[in-house]
C-alpha positions as CSV (number, residue, x, y, z in Angstrom):
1,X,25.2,1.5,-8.9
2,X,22.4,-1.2,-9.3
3,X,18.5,0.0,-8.1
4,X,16.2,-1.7,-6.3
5,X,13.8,-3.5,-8.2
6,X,10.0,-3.1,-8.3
7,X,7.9,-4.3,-5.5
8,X,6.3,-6.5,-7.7
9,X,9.4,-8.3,-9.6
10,X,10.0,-11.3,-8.3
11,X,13.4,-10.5,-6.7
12,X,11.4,-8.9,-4.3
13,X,8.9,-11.2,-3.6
14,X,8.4,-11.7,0.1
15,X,9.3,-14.8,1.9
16,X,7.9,-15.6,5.9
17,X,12.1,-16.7,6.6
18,X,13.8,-13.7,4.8
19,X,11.4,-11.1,6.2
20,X,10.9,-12.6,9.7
21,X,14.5,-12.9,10.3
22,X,15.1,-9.5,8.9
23,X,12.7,-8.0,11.4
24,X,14.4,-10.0,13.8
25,X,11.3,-11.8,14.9
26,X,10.7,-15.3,13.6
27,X,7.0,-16.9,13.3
28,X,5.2,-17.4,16.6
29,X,4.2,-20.9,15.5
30,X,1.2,-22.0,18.5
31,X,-0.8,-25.2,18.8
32,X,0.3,-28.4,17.1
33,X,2.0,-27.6,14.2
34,X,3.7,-31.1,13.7
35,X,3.5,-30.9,9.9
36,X,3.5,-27.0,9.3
37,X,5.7,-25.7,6.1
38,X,6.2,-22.3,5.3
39,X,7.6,-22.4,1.6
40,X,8.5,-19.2,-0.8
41,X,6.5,-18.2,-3.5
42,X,2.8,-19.1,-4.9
43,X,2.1,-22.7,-6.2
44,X,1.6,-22.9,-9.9
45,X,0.0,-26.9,-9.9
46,X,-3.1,-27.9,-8.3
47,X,-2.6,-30.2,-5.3
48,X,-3.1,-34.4,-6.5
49,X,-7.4,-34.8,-5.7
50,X,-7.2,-38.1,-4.8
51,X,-6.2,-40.1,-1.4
52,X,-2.3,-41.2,-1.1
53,X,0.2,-42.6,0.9
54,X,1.0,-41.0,4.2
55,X,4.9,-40.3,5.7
56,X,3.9,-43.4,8.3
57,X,2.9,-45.8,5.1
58,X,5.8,-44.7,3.3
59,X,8.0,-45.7,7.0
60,X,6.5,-48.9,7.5
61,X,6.9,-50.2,4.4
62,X,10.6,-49.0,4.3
63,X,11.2,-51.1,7.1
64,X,9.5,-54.3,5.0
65,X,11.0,-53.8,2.3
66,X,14.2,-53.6,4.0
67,X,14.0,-56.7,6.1
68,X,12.8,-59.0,3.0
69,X,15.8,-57.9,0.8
70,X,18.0,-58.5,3.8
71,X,16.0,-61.8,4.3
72,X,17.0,-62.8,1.1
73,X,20.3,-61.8,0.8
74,X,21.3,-63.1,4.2
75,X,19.0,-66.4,4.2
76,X,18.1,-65.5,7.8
77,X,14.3,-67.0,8.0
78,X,13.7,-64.8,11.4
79,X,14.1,-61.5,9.0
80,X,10.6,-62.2,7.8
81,X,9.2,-61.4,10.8
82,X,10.5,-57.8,10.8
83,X,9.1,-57.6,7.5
84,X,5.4,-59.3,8.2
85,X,5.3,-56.7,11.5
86,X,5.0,-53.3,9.3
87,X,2.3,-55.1,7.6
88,X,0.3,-56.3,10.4
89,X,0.4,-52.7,11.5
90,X,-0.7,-51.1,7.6
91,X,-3.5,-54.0,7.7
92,X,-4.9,-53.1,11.8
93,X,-4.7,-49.5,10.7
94,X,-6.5,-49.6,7.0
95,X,-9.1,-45.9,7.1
96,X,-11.4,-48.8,5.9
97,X,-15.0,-47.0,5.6
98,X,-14.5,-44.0,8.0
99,X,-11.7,-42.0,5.7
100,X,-13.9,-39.3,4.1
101,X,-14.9,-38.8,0.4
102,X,-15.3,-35.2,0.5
103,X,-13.2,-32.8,1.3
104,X,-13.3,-28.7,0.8
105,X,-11.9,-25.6,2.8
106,X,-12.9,-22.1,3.1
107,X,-11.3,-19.2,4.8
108,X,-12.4,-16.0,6.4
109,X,-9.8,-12.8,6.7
110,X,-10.7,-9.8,8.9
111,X,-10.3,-7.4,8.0
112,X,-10.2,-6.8,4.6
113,X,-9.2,-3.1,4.4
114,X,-6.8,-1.9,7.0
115,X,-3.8,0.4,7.2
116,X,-0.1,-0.4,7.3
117,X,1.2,-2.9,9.8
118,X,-2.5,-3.7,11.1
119,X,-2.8,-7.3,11.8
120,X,-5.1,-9.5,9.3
121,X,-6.5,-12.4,11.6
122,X,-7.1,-15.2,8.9
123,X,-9.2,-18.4,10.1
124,X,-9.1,-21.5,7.7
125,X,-11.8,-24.2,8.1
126,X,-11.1,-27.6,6.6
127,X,-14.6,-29.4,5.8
128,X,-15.0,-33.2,6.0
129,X,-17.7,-36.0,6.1
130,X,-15.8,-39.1,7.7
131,X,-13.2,-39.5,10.2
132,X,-10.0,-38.0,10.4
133,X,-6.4,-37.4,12.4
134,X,-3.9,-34.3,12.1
135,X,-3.7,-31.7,9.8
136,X,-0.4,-30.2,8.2
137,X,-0.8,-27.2,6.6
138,X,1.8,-25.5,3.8
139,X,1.9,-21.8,3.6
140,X,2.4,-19.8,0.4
141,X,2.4,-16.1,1.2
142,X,1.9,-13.4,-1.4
143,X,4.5,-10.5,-1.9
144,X,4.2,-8.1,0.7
145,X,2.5,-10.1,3.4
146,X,4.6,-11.6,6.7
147,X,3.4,-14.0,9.0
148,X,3.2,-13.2,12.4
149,X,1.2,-16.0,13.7
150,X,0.0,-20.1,12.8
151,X,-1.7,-21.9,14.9
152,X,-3.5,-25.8,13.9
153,X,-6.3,-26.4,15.1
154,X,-8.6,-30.0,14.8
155,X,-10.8,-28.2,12.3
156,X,-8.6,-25.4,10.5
157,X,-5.4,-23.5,10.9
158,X,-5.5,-19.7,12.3
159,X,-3.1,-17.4,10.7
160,X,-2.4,-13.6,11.8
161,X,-0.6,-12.1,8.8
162,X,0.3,-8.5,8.2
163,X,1.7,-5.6,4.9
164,X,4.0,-3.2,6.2
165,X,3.4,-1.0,3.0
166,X,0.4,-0.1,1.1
167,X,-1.2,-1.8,-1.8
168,X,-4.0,-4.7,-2.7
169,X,-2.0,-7.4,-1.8
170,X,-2.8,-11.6,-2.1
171,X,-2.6,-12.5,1.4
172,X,-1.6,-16.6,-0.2
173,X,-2.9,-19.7,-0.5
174,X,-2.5,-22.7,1.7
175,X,-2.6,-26.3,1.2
176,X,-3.6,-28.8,3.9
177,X,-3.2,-32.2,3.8
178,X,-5.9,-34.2,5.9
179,X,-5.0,-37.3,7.1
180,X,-6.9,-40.2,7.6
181,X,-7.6,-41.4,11.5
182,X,-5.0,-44.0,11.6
183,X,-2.6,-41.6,9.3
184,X,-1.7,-43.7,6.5
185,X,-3.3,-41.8,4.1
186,X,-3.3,-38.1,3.3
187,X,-5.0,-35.9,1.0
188,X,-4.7,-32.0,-0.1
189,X,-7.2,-29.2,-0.4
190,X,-6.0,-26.2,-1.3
191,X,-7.7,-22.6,-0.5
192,X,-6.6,-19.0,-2.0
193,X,-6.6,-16.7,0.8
194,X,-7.6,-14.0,-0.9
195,X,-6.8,-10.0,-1.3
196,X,-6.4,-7.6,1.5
197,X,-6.9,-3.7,1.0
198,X,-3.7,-1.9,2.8
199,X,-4.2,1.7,2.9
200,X,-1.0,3.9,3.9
201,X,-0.5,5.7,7.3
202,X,-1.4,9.5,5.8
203,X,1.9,11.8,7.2
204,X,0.8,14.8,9.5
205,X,0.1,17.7,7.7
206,X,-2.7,20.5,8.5
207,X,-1.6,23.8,6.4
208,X,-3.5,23.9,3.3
209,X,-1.9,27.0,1.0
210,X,-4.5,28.0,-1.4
211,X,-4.4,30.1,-4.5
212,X,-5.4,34.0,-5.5
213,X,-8.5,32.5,-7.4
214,X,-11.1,30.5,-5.4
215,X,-14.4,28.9,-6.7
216,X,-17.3,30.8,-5.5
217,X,-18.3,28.4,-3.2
218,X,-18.4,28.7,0.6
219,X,-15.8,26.9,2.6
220,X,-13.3,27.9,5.3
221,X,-10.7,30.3,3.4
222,X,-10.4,33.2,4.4
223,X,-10.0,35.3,0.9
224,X,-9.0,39.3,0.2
225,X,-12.7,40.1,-0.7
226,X,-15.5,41.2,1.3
227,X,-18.1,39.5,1.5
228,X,-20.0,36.9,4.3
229,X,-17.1,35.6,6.7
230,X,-16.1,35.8,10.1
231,X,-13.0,37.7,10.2
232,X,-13.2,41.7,10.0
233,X,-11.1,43.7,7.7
234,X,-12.1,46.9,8.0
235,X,-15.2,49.6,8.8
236,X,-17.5,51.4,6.1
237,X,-20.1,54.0,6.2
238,X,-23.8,52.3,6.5
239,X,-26.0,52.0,4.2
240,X,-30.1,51.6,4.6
241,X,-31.0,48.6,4.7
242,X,-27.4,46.9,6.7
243,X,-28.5,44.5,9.8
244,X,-27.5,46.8,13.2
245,X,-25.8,43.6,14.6
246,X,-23.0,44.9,11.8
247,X,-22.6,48.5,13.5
248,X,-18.9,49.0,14.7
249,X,-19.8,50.8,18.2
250,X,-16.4,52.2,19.0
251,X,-16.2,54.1,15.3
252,X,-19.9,55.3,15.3
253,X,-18.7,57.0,18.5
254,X,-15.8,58.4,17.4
255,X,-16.7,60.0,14.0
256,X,-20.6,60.5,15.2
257,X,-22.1,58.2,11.8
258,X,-22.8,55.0,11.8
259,X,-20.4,52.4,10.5
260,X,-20.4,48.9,9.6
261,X,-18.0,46.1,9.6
262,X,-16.3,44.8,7.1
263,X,-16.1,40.9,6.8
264,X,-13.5,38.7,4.0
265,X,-15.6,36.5,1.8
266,X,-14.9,33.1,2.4
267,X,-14.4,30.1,0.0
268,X,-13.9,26.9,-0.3
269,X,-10.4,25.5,-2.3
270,X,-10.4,22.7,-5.2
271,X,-7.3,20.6,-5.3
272,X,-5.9,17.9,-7.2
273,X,-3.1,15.4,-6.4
274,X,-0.4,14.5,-9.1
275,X,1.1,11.4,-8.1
276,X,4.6,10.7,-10.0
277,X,4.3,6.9,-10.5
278,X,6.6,6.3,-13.3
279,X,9.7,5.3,-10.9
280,X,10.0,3.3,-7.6
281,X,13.2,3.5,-6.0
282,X,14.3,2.8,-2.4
283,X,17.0,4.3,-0.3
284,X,20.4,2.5,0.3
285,X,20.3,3.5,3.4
286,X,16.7,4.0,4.8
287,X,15.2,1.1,2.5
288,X,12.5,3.4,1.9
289,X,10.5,3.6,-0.6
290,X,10.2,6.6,-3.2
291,X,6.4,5.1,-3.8
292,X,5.5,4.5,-0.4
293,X,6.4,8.3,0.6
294,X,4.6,9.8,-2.1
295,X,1.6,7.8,-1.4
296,X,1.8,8.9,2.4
297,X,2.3,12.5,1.7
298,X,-0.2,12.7,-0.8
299,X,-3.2,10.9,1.7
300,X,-1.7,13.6,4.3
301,X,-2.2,16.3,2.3
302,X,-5.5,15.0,1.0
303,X,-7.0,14.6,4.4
304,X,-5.9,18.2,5.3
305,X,-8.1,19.7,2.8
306,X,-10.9,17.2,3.4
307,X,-11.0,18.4,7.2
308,X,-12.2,21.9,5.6
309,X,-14.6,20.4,3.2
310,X,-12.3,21.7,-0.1
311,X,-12.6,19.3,-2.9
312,X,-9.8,17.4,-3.8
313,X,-9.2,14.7,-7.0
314,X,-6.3,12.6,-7.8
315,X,-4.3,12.0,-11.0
316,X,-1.5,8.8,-10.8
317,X,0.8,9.3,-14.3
318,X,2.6,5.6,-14.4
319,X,2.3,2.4,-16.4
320,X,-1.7,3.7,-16.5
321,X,-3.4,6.8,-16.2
322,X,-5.8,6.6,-13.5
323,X,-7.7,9.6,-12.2
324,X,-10.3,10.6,-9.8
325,X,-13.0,13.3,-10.2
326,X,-12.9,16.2,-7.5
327,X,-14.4,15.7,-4.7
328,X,-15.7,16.1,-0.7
329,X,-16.0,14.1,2.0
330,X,-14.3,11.6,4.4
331,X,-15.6,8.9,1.2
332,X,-13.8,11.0,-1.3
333,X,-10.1,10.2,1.1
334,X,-11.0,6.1,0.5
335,X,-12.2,6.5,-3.5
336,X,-8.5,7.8,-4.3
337,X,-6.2,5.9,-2.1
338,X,-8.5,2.6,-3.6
339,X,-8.2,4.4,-7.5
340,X,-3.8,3.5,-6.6
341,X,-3.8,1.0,-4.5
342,X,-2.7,-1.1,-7.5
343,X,-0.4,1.4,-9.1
344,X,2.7,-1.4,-8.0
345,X,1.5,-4.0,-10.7
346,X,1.8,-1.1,-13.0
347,X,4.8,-1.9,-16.0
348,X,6.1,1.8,-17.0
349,X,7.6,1.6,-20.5
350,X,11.2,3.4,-20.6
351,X,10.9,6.1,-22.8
352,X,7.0,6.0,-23.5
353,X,5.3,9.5,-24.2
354,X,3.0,10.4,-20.9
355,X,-0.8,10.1,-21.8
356,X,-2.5,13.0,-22.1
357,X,-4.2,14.5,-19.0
358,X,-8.2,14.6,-19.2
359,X,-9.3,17.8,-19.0
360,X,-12.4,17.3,-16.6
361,X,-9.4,16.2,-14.2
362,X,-8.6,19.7,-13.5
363,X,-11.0,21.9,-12.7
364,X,-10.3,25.7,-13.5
365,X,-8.1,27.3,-10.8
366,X,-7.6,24.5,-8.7
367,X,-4.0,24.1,-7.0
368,X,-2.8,21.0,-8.5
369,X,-0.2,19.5,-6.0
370,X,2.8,17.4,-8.0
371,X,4.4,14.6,-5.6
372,X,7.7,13.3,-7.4
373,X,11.3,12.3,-6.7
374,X,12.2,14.1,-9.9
375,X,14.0,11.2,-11.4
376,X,12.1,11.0,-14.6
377,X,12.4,13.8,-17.1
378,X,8.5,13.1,-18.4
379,X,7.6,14.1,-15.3
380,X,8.2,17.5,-16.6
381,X,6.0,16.8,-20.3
382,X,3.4,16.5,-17.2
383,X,3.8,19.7,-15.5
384,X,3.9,21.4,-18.4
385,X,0.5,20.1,-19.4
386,X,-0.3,21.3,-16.1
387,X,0.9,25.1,-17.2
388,X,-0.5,24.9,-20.3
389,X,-4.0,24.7,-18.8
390,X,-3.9,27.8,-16.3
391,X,-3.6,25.8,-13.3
392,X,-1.7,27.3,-10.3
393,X,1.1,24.1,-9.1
394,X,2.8,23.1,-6.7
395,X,5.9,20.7,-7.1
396,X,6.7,18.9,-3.9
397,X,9.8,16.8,-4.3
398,X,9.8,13.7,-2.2
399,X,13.7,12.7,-2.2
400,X,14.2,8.9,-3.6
401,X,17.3,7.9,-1.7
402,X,20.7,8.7,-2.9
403,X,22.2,5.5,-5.2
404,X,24.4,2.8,-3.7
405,X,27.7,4.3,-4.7
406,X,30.9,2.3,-3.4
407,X,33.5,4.7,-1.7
408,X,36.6,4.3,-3.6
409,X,34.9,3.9,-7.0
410,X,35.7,6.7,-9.6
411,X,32.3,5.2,-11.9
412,X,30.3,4.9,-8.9
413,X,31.6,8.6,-7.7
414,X,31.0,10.2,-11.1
415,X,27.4,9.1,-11.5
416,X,26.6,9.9,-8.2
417,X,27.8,13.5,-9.1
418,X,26.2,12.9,-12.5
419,X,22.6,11.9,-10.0
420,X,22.7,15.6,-8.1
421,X,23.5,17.8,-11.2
422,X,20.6,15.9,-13.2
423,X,18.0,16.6,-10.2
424,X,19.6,20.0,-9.9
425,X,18.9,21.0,-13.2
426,X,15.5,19.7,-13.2
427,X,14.7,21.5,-9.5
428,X,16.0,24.9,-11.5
429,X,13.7,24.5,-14.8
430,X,10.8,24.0,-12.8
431,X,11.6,27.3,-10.6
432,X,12.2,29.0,-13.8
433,X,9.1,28.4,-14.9
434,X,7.2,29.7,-12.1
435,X,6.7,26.5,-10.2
436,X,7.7,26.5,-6.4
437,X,9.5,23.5,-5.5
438,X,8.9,22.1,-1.8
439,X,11.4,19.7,-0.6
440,X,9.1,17.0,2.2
441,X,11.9,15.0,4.1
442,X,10.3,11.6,5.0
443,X,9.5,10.7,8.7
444,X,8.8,14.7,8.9
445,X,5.2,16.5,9.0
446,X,4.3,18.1,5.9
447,X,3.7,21.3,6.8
448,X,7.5,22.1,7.3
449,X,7.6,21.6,3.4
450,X,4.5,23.7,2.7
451,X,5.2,26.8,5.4
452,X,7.1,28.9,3.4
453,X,3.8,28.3,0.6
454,X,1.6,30.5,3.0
455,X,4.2,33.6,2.6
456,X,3.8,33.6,-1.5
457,X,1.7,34.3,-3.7
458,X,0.3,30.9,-5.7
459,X,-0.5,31.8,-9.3
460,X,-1.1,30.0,-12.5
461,X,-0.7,30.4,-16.2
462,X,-2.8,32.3,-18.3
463,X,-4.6,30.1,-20.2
């Protein structure tokens, strides 16, 4: 029962021919792409700086050397000629004074932020001050990033890459080699690409349960006290001084004494988003990603609450605490998917104590939203600093994928087994406790998840 490893573990590390032919789709490869590579993995070793010998030097004098060994072997005079041809041709063909003596490149990528699966157009501008004939480029592509497009051009190469999951990713780095007009000589410049900004696609979600206690600050939730909303509750006797656009008509009528409406008081929420980062697995199955559904849930969820200007924050337990203040705005949705956008590079240490929460993190009373697969038990040393601080939660379980178990294994049957009672008994401590546990199936909306929320009451602990 082996897992899949991290994203960013080189076992994973994402290769143009693997991931186009995967997709089914190779490379559209346009233009003149006579000497265009696509190779796996990052270089390590700068490119050589200086001018060397092209493939059509290294040809021609194959073809010379060849003919004077067999010239002297054979003692057949006429084989010199084959051999003075290729360097006739090497000497009409010298770069002489045009080749140039500076050489650079620089590349543009737009855009630089975008969401899953957008295209990244990348446009790659070699930089000469002489003469010179066809360019080769070789590809490196970070993890993460698949070509869709390459085109060569006579002063670059034009590359349309794209992620299909979220993250700050390195787009590559590319080296060129420039050859010389007559193409006996070559030299490399090499250009990093760059990172690109992937956010995720958010998953639909518009319910947004909130808890007994609200801040007293107006929003668009509609609480059991009366005070300055919208929605009526109720009729009371008037009192001087009461604005007559107030007066209930049809029960001054009936019980001959003015009365007044009643209105709910209406707040605004504070939330917080508990992202479970300590474990990354990926379905057997699906080949989804445990950390790329949380993330997706999370910015659904997130951009719900936003919509009725609640504040929201983040908190991302993993290889490094990272947190985000509360806060409104379409802004505040872009600070906290950028705080975790590099939460993949993160290393979690097996059996390392979870960092304390900070306690301006959490304001008082806000609903603090947990988004786990439940499949590490620190995740509970988490929640329970959550409890400890009076905080109303909400766990909502976002299922990792069952493990590759093979049929007619007895090990592979018995941990699979042992892998549902351990998630079981973790589910039953958290409901024991108070907590609510919401179940979000991946590919469906939230709010299925979150509906039977709006029917309970959400409490915390006493602090």
């Amino acid at each position: 029962m082996n897992r899949a490893p991290h994203p960013g573990e080189s076992a994973t590390r994402s290769t143009v021919r693997s991931t186009a032919g995967a997709a089914g789709a190779r490379p559209v490869v346009v233009g003149r792409p006579v000497g265009a590579r696509l190779v796996d993995g990052l270089p390590s070793s700068p490119p050589p700086p200086h001018w060397r010998a092209g493939e059509q030097t290294l040809r021609l004098l194959t073809v010379a050397t060849a003919a004077a060994v067999a010239a002297l072997l054979t003692g057949h005079a006429w084989l010199l000629a084959l051999a003075a041809g290729p360097a006739v041709l090497l000497a009409l063909a010298a770069p002489g004074r045009t080749r140039p003596t500076e050489l650079s490149a620089d590349s543009t990528a737009e855009p630089r932020r975008c969401f899953e699966g957008e295209p990244v157009t990348v446009h790659v501008t070699v930089r000469h001050d002489g003469r010179t004939g066809r360019l080769d480029p070789t590809l490196a592509l970070g993890p993460g990033v698949t070509l869709d497009a390459l085109s060569v051009t006579a002063t670059g190469v034009d590359l349309v890459v794209h992620a299909d999951s979220w993250g700050r990713w390195q787009l590559g780095v590319i080296d060129v080699d420039v050859h010389d007009a007559g193409g006996l000589t070559r030299r490399t410049v090499r250009n990093d690409l760059g990172t690109v900004d992937v956010f995720p696609v958010p998953s639909a979600a518009h319910l947004t349960p909130i808890p007994v206690r609200l801040p007293e600050r107006i929003g668009e939730h509609t609480t059991a006290h009366e005070g300055t909303g919208t929605e009526v509750i109720g009729v009371r006797p008037h009192v001087p001084g009461e604005r007559q656009r107030r007066i209930h008509w049809p029960s001054t009528t009936r019980r001959d004494a003015v009365q007044i409406n009643q209105f709910t008081a209406e707040r605004a929420a504070d939330a917080v988003v508990l992202l479970d980062t300590l474990a990354d697995f990926r379905d057997a199955t699906t080949g989804l990603r445990s950390l790329d559904e949380t993330l997706r849930a999370a910015t659904g969820l997130t951009r719900s609450y936003l919509r009725r200007h609640d504040r929201i924050g983040l908190v991302a337990v993993g290889g490094t605490l990272r947190w985000l203040n509360a806060g409104s705005g379409d802004r505040q949705f872009y600070r906290m998917v950028e705080s975790v956008l590099e939460v993949r590079q993160d290393r979690p240490q097996r059996g390392a104590a979870v960092p304390r929460i900070p306690l301006p993190v959490l304001p008082g009373h806000a609903l603090v939203y947990a988004f786990t697969p439940l499949a590490d038990q620190r995740i509970l040393d988490v929640l329970g600093q959550v409890r400890e601080r009076g905080n109303p939660l909400v766990v909502v379980e976002v299922p990792a994928g069952e493990p590759a178990a093979r049929p007619d294994d007895e090990t592979d049957a018995l941990a699979l087994r042992l892998w549902h009672a351990e998630r079981e008994a973790m589910r039953s401590t958290l409901r024991g406790r108070g907590i609510p546990v919401a179940r979000h199936t991946p590919g469906e909306t939230l709010d299925l998840a979150l509906a039977p929320l709006l029917r309970r009451t959400i409490t915390g602990a006493a602090r």
